[in-house]
N, C-alpha and C positions, 0 to 999 in steps of 0.2 A: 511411451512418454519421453519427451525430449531430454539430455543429462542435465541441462542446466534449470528443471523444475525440479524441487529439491525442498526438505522437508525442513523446518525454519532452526532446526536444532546445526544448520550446517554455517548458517550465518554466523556462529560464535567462531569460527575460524576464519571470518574476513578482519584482513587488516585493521588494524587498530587507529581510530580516527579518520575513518573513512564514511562515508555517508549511505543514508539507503532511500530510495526514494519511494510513498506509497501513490497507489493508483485506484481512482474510485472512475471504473468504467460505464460508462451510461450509454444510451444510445445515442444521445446528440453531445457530448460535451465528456472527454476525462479530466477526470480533478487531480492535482498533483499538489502533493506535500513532501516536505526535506527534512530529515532529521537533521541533529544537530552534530558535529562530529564524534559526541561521547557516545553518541545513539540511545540517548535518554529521552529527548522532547521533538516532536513533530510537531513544522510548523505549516500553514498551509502555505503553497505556492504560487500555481499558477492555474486556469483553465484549460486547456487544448476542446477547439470547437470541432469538434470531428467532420472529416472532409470526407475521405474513403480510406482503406487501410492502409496501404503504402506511405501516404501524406502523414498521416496520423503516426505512425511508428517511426518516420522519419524527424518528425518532431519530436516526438518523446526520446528518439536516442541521445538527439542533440541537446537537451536538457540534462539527460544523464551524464552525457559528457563533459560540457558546461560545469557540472556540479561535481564533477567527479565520483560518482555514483558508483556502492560496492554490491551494490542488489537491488531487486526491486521487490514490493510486495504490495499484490492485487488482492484486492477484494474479492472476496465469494460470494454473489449474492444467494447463497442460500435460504431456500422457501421457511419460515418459524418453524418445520417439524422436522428440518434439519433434512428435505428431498431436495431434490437437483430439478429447476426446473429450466425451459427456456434462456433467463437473462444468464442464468450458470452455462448453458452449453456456450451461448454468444462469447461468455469471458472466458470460458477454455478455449473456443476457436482464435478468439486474439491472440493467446497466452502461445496456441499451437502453432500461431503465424509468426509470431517474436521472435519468439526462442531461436529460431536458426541465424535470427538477425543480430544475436548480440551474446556476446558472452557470459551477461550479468546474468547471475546465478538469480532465480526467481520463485518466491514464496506467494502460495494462495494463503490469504487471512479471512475467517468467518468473516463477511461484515453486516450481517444479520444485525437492524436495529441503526444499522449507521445514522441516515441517511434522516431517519425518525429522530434519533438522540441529539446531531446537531439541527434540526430545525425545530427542535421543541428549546434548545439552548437559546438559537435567533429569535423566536418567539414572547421569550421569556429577558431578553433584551433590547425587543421592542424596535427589532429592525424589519422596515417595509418590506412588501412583498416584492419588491425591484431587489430591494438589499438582499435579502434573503436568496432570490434567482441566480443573483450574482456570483454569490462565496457560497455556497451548499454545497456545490463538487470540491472545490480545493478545502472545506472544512470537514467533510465526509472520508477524503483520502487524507486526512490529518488524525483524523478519530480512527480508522483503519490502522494506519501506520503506528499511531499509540500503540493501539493494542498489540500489536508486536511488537514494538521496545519493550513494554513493559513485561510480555513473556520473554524474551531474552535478558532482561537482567533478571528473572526471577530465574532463570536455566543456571546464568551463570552465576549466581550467588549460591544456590544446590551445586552446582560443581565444584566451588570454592568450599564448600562444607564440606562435599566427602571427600576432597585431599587431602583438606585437614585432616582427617579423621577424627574420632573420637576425643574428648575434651578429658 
């Protein structure tokens, strides 16, 4: 495994006020989303329409660059019963093609349900099935990226406790 795949507990040592970008891989289209500098709120961003690999990761660094990007963090589409199938080996193959390409240290995040959760959202807000086509990857790598903010500040709130120590 490459050094800069890295287990999401290692993010609490990136610079402070620096951004992380999440990635919802698909076979035709990644969706990218931007946290915010505190690394609290993921917002969606942009689509990248997939060309072939090269093109694709060429674009994506340049947005990381752009944004000034301190990580990245890809979705796992893991099978409901938590096996590795297919679309899992394709995003490790990516993940295995990046890595030499970029220094930005990079977390796999379950995203089991993503993909289901924001289009039952769009649904439930009554946007077209154009609308829906549109934003579902850059709202999918927004719901990914949540869910890793959201365990990093619960890490780093249990690490602020046990320094404290006991009360």
């Amino acid at each position: 495994m490459s050094a800069n795949i890295v287990p999401l507990d290692r993010f609490l040592s990136l610079p402070r006020h620096a951004r992380l970008l999440g990635l919802d891989l698909g076979t035709k289209t990644i969706g990218l989303a931007l946290s915010d500098v505190g690394r609290q709120i993921a917002s969606p961003l942009e689509t990248i329409r997939r060309v072939k690999f090269q093109a694709d990761a060429a674009a994506l660094l340049r947005i990381a660059e752009k944004h000034t990007i301190a990580g990245l963090v890809i979705g796992l589409p893991l099978n409901m019963d938590g096996s590795e199938g297919p679309r899992v080996q394709s995003t490790r193959a990516f993940v295995r093609n990046l890595a030499p390409l970029t220094s930005l240290p990079i977390v796999f995040w379950d995203e089991r349900m993503s993909t289901l959760a924001v289009t039952r959202t769009l649904l439930d807000a009554d946007a077209s099935r154009a609308r829906r086509a549109e934003v579902v990857d850059k709202m999918a790598a927004a719901y990914i990226l949540q869910g890793a903010l959201d365990r990093l500040m619960r890490m780093e709130h249990d690490r602020a406790e046990a320094d404290a120590g006991p009360t």
